[in-house]
TIMITI-338012 format. One record per residue: chain; y, x, z of N, C-alpha, C in turn. Coordinates in steps of 0.1 Angstrom, whole numbers. Atoms other than C-alpha are relative to their C-alpha. Example, Ala and Ser with C-alpha at 12.3 -4.5 7.8 and 13.67 -1.06 7.14 Angstrom:
% TIMITI-338012
+-------+-------+-------+-------+-------+-------+-------+-------+-------+-------+
| chain |   npy |   npx |   npz |  capy |  capx |  capz |   cpy |   cpx |   cpz |
+-------+-------+-------+-------+-------+-------+-------+-------+-------+-------+
|     A |   -12 |     9 |     0 |   -45 |   123 |    78 |    12 |     9 |     0 |
|     A |   -11 |    -9 |     0 |   -11 |   137 |    71 |    11 |    -8 |     8 |
+-------+-------+-------+-------+-------+-------+-------+-------+-------+-------+
//
This chain:
% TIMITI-338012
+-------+-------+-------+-------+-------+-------+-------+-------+-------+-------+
| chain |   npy |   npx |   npz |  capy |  capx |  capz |   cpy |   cpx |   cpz |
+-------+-------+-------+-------+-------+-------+-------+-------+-------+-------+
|     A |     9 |     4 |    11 |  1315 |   513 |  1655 |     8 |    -8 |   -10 |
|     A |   -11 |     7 |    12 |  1330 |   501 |  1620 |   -11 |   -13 |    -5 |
|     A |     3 |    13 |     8 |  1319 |   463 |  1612 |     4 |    -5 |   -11 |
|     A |    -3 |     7 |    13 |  1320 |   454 |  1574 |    -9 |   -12 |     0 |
|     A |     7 |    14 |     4 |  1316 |   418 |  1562 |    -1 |    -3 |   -13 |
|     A |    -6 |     1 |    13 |  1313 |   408 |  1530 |    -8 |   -18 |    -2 |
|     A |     4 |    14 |    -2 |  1313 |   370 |  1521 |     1 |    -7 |   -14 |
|     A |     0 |     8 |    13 |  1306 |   357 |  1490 |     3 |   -16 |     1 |
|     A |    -3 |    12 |    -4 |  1323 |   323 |  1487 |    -4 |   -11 |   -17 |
|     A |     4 |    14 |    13 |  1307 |   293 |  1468 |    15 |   -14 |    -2 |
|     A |    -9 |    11 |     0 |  1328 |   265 |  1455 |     8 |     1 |   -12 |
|     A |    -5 |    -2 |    11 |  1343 |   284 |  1426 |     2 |    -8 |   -14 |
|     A |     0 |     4 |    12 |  1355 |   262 |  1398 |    -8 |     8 |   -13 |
|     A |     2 |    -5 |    15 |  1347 |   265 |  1362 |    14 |     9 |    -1 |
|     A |   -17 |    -5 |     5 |  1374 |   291 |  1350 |     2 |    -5 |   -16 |
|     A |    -6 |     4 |    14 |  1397 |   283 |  1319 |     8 |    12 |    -1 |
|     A |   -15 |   -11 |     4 |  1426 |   303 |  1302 |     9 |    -8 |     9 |
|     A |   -14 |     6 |   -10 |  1455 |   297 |  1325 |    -2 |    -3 |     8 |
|     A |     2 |     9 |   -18 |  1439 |   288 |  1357 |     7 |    13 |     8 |
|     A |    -8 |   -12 |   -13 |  1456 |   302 |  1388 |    -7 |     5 |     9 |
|     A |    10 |     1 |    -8 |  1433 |   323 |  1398 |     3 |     6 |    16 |
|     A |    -4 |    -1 |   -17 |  1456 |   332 |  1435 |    -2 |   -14 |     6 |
|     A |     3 |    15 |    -7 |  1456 |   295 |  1442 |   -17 |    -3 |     1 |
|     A |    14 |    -1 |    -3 |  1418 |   296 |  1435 |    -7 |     6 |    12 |
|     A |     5 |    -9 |   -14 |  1412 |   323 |  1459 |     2 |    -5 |    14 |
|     A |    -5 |     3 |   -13 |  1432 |   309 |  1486 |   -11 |   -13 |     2 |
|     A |     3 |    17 |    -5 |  1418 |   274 |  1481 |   -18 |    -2 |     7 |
|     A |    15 |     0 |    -2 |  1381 |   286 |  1479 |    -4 |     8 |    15 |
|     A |    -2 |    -7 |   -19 |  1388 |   307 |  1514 |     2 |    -7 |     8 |
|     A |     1 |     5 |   -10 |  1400 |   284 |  1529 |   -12 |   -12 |     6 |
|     A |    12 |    11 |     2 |  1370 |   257 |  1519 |   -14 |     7 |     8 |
|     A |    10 |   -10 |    -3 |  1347 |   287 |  1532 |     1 |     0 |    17 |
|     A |     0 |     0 |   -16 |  1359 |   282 |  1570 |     0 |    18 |    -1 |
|     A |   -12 |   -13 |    -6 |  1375 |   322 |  1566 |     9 |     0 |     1 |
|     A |   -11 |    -2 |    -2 |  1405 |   335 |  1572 |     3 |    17 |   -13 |
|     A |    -5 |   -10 |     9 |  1424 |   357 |  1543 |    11 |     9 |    13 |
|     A |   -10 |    -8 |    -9 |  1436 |   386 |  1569 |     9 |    14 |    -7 |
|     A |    -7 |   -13 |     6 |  1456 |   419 |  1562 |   -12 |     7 |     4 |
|     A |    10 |    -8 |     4 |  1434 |   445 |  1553 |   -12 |    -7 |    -7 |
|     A |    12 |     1 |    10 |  1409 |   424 |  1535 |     1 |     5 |   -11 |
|     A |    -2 |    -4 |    14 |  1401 |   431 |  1497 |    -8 |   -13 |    -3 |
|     A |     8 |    18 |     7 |  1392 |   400 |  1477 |    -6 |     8 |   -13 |
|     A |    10 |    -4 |    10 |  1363 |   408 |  1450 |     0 |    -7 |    -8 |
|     A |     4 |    15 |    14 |  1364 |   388 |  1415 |    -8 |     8 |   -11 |
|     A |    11 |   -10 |    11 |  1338 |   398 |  1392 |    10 |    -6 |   -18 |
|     A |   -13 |    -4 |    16 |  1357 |   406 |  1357 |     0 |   -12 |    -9 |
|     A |     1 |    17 |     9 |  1341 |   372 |  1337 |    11 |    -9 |     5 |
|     A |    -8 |    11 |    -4 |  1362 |   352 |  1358 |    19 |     4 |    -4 |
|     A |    -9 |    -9 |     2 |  1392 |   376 |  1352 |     3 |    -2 |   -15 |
|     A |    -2 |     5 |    17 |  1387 |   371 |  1314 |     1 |   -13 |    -3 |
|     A |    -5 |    15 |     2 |  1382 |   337 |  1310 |    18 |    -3 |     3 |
|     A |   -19 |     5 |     2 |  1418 |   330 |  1328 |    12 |     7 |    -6 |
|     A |   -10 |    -8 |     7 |  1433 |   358 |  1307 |    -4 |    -6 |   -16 |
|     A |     1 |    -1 |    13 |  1418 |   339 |  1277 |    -5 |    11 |   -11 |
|     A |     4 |    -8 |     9 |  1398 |   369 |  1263 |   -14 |    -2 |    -6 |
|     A |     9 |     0 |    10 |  1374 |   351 |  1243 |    -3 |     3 |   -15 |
|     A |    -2 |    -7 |    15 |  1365 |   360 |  1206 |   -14 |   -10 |    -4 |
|     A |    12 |     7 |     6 |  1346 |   337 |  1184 |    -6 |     6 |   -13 |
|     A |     4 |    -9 |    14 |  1325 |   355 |  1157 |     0 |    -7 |   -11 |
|     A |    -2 |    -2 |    15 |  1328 |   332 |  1129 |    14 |     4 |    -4 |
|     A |   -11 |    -5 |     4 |  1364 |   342 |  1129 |    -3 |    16 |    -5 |
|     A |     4 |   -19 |     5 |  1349 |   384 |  1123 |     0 |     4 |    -6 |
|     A |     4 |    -8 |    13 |  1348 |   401 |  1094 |   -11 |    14 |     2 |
|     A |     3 |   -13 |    -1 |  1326 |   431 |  1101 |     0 |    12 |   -13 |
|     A |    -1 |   -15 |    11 |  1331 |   466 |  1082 |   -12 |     5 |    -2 |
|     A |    14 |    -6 |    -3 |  1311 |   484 |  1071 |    -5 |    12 |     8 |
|     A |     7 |    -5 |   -13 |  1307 |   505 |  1097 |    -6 |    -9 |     8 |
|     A |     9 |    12 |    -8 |  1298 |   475 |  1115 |   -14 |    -3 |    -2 |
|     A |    10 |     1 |     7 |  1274 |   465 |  1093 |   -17 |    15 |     2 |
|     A |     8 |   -10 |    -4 |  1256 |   501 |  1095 |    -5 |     4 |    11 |
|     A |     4 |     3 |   -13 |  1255 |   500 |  1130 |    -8 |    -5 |     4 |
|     A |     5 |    14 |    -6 |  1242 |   466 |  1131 |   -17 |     5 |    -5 |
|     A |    21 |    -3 |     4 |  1208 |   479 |  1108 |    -5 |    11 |     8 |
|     A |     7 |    -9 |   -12 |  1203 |   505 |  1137 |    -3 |   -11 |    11 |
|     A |     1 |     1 |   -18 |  1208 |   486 |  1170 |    -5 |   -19 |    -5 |
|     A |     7 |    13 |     4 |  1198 |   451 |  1151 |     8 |   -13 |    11 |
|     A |    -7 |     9 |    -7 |  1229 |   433 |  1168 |     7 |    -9 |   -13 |
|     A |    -9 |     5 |     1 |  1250 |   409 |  1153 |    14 |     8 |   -10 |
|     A |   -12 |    -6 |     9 |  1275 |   426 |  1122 |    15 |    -1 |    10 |
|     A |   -12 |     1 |    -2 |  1301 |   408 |  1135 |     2 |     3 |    23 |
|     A |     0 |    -8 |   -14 |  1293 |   415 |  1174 |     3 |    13 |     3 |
|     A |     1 |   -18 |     2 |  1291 |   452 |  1163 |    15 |     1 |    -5 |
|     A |   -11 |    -1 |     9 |  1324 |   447 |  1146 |    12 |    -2 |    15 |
|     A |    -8 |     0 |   -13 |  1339 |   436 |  1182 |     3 |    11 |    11 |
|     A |     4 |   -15 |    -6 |  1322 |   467 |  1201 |     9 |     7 |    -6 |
|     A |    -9 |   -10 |     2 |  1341 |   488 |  1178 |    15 |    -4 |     1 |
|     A |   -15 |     3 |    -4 |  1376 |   470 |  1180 |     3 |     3 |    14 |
|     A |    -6 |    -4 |   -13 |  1372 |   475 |  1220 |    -2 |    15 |     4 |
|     A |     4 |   -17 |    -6 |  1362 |   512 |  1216 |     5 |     7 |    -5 |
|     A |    -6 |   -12 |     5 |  1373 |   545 |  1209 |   -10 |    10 |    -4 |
|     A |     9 |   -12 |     9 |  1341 |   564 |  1201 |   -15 |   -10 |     0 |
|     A |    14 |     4 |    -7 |  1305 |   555 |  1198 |    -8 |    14 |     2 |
|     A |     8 |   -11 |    -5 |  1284 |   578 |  1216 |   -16 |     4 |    -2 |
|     A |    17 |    -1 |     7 |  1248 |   565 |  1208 |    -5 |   -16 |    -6 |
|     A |     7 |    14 |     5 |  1232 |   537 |  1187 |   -12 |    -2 |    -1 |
|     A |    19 |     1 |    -5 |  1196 |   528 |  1194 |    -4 |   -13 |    -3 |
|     A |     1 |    13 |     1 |  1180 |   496 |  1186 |     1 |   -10 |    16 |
|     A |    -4 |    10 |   -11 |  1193 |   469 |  1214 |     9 |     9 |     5 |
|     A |   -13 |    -5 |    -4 |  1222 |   486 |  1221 |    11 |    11 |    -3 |
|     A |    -9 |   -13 |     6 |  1252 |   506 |  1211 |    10 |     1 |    13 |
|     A |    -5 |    -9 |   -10 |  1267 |   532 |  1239 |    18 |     3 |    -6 |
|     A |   -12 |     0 |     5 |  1304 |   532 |  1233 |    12 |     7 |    13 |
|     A |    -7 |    -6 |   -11 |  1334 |   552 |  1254 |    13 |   -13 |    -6 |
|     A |   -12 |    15 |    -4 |  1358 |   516 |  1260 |    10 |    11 |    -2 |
|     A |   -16 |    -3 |     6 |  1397 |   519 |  1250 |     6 |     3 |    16 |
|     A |    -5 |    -5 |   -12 |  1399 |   519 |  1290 |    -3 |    12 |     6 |
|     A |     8 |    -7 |    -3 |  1380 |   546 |  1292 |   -13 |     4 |     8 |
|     A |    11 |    -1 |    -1 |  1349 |   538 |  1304 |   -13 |     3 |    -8 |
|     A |    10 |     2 |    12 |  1314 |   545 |  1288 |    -9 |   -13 |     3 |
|     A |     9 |    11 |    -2 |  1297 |   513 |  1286 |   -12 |    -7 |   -14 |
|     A |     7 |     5 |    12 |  1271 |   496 |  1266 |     7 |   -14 |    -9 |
|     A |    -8 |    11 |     6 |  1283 |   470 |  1241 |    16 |    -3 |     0 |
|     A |   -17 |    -3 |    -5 |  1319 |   478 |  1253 |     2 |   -13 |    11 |
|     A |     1 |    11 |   -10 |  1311 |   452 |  1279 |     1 |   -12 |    -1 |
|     A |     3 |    15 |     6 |  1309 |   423 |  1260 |   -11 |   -10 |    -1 |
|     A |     7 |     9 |   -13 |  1293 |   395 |  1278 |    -2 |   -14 |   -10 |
|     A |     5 |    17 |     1 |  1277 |   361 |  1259 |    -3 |    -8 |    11 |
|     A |     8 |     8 |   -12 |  1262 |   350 |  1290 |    13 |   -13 |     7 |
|     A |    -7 |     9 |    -8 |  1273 |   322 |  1310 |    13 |    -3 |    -6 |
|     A |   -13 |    -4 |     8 |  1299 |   316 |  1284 |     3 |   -23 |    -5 |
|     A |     3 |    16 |     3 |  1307 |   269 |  1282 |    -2 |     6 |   -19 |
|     A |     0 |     3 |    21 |  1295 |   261 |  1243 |    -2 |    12 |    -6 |
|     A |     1 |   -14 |     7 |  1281 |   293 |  1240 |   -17 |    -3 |    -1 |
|     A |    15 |     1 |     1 |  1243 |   279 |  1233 |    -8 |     7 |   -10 |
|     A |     4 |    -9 |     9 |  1240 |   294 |  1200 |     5 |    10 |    -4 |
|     A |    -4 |   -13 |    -2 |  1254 |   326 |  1208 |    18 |     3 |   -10 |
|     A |   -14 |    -1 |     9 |  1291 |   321 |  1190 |    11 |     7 |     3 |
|     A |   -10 |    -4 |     2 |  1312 |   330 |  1209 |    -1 |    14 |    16 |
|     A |     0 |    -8 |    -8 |  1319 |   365 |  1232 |    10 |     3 |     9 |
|     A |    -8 |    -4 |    -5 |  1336 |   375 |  1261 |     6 |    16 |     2 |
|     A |    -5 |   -16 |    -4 |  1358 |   409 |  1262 |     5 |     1 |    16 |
|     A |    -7 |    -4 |    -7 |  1370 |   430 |  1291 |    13 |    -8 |     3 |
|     A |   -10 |     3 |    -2 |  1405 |   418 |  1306 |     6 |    12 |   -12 |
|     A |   -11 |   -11 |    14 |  1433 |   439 |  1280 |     3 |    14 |     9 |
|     A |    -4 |   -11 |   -11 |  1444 |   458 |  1315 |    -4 |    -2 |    17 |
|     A |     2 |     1 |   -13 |  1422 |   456 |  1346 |     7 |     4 |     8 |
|     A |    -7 |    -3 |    -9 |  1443 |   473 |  1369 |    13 |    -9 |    -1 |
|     A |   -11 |     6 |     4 |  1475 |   452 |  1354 |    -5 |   -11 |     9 |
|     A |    11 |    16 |    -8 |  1453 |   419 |  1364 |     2 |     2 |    12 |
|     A |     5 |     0 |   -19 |  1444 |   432 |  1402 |    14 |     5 |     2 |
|     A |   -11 |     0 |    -8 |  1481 |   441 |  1408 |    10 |   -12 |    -2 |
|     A |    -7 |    17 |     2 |  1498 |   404 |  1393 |   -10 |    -8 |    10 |
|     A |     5 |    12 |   -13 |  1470 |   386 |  1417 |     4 |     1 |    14 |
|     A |     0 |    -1 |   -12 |  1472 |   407 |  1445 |    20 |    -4 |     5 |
|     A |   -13 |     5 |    -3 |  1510 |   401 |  1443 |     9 |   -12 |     3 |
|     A |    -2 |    13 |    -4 |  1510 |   365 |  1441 |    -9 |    -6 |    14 |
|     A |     9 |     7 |   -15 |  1481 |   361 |  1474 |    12 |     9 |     6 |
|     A |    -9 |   -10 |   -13 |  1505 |   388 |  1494 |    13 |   -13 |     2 |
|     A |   -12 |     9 |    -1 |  1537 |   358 |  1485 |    -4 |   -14 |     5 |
|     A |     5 |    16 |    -7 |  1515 |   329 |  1489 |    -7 |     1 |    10 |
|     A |     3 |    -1 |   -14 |  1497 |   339 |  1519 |     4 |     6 |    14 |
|     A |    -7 |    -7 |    -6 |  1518 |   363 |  1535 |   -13 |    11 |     7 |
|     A |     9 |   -10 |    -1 |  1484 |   390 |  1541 |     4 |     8 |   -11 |
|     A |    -7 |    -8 |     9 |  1491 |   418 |  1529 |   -23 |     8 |    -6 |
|     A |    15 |     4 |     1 |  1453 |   419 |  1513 |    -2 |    15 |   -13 |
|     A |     8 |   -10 |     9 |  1435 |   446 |  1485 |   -11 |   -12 |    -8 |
|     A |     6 |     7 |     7 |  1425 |   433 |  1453 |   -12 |    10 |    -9 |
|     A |     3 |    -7 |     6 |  1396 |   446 |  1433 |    -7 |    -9 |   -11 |
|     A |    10 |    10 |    11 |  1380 |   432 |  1398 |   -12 |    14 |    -4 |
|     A |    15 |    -5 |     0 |  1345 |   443 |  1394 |    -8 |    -5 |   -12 |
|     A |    11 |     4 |    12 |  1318 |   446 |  1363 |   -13 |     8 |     9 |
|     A |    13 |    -5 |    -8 |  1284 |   460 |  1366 |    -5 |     6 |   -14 |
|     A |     1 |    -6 |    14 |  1272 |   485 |  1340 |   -17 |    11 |     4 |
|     A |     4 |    -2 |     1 |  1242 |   504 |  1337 |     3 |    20 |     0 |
|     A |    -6 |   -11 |   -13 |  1243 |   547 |  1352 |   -13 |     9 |   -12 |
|     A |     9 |   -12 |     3 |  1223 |   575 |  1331 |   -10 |     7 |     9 |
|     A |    11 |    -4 |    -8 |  1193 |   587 |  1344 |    -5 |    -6 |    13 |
|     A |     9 |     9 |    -8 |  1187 |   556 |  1365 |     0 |   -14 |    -3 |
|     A |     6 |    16 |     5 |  1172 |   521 |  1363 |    11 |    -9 |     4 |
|     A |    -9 |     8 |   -10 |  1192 |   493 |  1364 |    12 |     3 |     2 |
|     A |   -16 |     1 |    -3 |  1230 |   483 |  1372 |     2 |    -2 |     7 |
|     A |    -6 |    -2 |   -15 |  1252 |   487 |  1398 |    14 |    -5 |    -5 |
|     A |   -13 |    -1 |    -2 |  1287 |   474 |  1404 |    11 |     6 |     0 |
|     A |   -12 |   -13 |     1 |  1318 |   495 |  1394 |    11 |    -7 |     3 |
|     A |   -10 |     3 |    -6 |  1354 |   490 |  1403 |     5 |     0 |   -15 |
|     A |    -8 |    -3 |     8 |  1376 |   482 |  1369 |    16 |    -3 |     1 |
|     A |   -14 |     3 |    -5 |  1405 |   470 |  1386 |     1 |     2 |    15 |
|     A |    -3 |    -3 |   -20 |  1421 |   480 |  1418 |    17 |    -6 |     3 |
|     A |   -13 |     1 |    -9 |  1451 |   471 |  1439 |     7 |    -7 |    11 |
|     A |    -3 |     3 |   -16 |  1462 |   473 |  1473 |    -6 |    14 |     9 |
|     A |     6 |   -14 |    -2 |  1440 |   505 |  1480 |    -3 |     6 |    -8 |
|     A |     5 |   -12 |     9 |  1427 |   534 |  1469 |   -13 |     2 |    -4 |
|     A |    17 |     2 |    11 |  1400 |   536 |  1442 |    -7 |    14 |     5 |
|     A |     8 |   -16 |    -1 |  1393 |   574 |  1450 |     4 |     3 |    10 |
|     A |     0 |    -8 |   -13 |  1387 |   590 |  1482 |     3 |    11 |     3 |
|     A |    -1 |   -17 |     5 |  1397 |   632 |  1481 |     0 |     1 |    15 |
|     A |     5 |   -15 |   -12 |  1380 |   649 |  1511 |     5 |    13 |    -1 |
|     A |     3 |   -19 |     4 |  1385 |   684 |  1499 |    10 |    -1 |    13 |
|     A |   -11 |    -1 |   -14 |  1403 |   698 |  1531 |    -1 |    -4 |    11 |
|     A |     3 |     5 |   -15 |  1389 |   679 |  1556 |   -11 |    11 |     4 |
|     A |    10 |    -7 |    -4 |  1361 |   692 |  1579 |   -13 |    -9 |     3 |
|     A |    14 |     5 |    -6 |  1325 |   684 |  1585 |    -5 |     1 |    11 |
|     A |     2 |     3 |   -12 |  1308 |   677 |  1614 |     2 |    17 |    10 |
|     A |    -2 |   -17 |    -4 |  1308 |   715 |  1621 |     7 |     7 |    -3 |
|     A |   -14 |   -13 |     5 |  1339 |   728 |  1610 |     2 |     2 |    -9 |
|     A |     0 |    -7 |    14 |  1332 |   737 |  1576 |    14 |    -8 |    -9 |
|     A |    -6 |     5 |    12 |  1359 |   727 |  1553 |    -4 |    -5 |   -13 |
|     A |     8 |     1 |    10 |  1348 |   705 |  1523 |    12 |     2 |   -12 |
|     A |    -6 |    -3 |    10 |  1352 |   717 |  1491 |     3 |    -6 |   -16 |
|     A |     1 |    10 |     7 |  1345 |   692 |  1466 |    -4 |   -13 |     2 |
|     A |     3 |    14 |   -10 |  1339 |   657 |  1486 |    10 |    -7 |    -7 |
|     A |   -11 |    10 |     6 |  1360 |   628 |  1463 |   -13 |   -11 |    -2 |
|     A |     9 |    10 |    -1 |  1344 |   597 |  1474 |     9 |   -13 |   -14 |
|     A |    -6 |     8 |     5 |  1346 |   568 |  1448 |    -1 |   -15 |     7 |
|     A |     1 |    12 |   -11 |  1355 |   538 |  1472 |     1 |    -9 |    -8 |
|     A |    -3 |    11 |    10 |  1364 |   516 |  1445 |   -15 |    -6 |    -5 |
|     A |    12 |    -2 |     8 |  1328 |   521 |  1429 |    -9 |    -8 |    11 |
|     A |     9 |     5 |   -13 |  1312 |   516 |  1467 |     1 |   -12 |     2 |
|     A |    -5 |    11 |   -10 |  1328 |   490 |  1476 |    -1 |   -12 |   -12 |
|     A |     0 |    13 |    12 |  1327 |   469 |  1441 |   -21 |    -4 |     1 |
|     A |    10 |     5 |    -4 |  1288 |   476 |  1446 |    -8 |    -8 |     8 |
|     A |     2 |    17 |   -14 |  1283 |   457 |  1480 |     6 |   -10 |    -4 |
|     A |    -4 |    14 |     5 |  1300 |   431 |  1465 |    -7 |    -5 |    -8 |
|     A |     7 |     6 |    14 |  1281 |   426 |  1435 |   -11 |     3 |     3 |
|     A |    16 |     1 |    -8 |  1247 |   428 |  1458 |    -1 |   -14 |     3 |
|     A |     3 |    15 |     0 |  1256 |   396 |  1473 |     9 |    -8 |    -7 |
|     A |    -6 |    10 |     9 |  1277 |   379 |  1445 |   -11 |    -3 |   -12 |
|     A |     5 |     5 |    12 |  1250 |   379 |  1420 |     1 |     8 |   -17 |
|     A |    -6 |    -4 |    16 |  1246 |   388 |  1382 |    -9 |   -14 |    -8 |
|     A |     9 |    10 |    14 |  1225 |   357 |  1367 |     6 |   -15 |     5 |
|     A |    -3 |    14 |    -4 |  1233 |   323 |  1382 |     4 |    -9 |    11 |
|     A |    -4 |     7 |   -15 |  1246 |   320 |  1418 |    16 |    -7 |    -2 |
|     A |   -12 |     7 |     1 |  1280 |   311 |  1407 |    10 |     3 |    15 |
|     A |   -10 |    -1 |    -6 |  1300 |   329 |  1435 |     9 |    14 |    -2 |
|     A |   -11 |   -15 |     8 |  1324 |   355 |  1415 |    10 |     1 |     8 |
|     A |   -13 |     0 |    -9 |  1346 |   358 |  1446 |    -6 |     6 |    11 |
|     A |     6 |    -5 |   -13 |  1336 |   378 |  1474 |    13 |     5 |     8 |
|     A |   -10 |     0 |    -6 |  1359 |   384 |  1504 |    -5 |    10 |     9 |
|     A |     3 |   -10 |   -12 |  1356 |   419 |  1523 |     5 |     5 |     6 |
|     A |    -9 |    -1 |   -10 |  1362 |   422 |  1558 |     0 |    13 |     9 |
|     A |     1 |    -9 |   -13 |  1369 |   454 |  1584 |     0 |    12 |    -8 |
|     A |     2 |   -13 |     9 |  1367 |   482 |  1554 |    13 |     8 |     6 |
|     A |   -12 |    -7 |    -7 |  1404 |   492 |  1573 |     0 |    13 |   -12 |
|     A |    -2 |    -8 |    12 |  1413 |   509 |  1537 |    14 |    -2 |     5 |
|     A |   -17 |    -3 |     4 |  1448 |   527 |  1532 |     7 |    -5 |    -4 |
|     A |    -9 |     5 |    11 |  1472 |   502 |  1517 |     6 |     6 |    -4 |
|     A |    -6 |   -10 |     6 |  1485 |   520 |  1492 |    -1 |    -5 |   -18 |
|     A |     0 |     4 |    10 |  1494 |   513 |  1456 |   -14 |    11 |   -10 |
|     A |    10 |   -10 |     6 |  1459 |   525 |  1441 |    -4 |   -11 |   -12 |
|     A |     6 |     8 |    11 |  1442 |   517 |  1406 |   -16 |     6 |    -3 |
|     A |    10 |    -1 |     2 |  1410 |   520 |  1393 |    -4 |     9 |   -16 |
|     A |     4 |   -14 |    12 |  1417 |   548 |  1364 |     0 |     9 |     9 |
|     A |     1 |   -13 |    -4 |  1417 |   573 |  1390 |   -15 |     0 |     0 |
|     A |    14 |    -6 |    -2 |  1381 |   566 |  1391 |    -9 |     4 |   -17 |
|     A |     1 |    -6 |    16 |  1376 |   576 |  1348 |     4 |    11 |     3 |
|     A |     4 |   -15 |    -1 |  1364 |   611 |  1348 |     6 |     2 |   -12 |
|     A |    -8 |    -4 |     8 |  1392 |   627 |  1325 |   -14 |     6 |   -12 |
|     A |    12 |    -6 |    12 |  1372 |   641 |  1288 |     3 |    13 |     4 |
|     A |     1 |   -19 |     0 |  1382 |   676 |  1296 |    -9 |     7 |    12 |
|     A |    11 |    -1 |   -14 |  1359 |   671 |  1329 |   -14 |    -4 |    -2 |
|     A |    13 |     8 |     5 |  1331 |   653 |  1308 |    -7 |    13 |    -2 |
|     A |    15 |   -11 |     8 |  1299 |   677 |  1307 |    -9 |    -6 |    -4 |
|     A |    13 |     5 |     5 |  1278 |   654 |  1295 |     3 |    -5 |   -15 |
|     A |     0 |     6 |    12 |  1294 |   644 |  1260 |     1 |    17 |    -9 |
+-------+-------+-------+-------+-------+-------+-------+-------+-------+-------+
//
């Protein structure tokens, strides 16, 4: 029988630009009464990831275009918030009032290009926004490299957002950074309980596994952006989290 744990850990400082966030991890695990073992994967949800990368953006610095501007009399955001959405995107896909659908420079499709006011210090009158990390997977292989030297576990890192899923309600947890495992699963080739050979079976483990995280870490106000999951006995293996971006020549839906 396979036992998964997953442990959301309170205690989490405020983050800043330039905090260390492997010394954080360790310090908040150890405050937790766990143990950081081999084979865990440590969970940071992506805000805490930006902050210490410093990717804030204050809108009265903005200029918006006028595409911005045009945007903005559809979806009735913010000129210069719309003017941000398009600097982090490469297409927009739909604009609707309360929200503009955009395909991210990482290539995700997300709404607003994932730019986050919430929970933001001195953000009361909505000034200033948080972007994406520059290179999530970049991020989860520099952390996981410094807990592997300072802890000596040889551990799986993943940074996590939560985005919203076509043709269903509500957000789920996705995987935007990976490393130490593998983001994508590929069955094809194995067998089913009966012999059959599968022929398209590519699990996204990254995606699963960012979800149970971001069940019990929260999206509004618990304040524990760190989750620690235990007994998943995943492949160490240098994996990232673009294998789970469905190439455009595979998109049937744009």
């Amino acid at each position: 029988m396979v036992a998964v744990s997953l442990h959301a850990l309170p205690g989490v400082p405020h983050i800043e630009p330039g905090d260390d966030l492997a010394g954080i991890v360790i310090d908040v695990v150890a405050r937790n009464d766990v143990a950081l073992d081999d084979g865990d994967v440590v969970v940071l949800a992506q805000k805490i990831v930006s902050k210490s990368e410093g990717r804030y953006a204050d809108l009265s610095a903005v200029e918006p275009s006028l595409e911005a501007k045009r945007l903005a009399g559809i979806c009735g955001k913010d000129p210069r918030l719309v003017e941000l959405i398009l600097s982090e995107s490469v297409g927009v896909l739909r604009c609707v009032p309360g929200v503009i659908i955009v395909r991210h420079r990482l290539g995700l499709v997300l709404a607003n290009a994932g730019i986050d006011q919430s929970n933001l210090p001195g953000n009361a009158a909505g000034g200033r926004a948080l972007l994406l990390p520059l290179d999530p997977d970049a991020s989860a292989h520099r952390l996981r490299r410094t807990l592997v030297e300072r802890s000596g576990r040889r551990c799986g890192v993943a940074i996590i957002d939560s985005l919203g899923r076509a043709w269903r309600q509500g957000t789920t947890g996705i995987c935007i950074g990976a490393a130490g495992f593998g983001a994508l699963s590929d069955m094809r080739g194995s067998r089913d309980l009966y012999g059959r050979t599968l022929q398209s079976t590519i699990i996204g483990t990254g995606d699963e596994l960012a979800a149970a995280a971001s069940l019990v870490m929260g999206q509004a106000n618990e304040g524990t952006p760190i989750v620690l999951v235990k007994g998943l006995a995943l492949l160490l293996q240098n994996g990232n989290a673009q294998t789970l971006v469905r190439p455009l020549c595979e998109d049937l839906f744009q």
